[in-house]
C-alpha positions in Angstrom: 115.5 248.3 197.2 116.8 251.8 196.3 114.6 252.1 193.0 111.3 251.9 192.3 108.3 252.0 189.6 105.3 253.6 191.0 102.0 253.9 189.5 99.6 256.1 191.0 96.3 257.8 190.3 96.8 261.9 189.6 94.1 264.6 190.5 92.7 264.7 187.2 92.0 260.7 187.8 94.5 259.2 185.4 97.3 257.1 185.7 100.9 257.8 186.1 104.3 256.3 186.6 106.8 257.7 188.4 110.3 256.2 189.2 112.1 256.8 192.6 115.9 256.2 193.8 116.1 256.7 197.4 113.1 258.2 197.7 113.8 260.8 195.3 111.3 261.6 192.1 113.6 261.0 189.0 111.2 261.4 186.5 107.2 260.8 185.7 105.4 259.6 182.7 102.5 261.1 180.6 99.0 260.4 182.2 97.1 257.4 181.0 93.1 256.9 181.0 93.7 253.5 182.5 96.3 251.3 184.6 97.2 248.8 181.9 98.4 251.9 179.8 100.6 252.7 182.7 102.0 249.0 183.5 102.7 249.1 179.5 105.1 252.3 179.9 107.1 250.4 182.4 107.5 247.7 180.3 108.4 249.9 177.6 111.1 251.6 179.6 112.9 248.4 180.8 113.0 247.2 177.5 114.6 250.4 176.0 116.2 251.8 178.6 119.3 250.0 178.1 119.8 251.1 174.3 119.2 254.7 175.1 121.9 257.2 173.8 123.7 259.4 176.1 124.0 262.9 174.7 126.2 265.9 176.3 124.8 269.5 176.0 127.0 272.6 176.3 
């Protein structure tokens, strides 16, 4: 698979999600005091992702 949720534990001990195409970072969440908080931001991306709004900046 070329993309990827992963949720990982950061220096400061709380829990982040990043997503990964080939490898590559594409973005990060907030940090979350515990792993259920993360798990709940993926779901919350999925289920908006598709009705987000694309807006062009000049």
């Amino acid at each position: 698979m070329a993309h990827k949720f992963e949720v990982y534990k950061d220096k400061a001990g709380e829990f982040r999600v990043r997503f990964k195409y080939n490898s590559e970072v594409i973005f990060s969440t907030e940090g979350y005091s515990d792993k259920s908080g993360a798990k709940r931001a993926i779901e919350s991306i999925k289920k908006h992702v598709g009705d987000a709004e694309t807006v062009e900046i000049e």
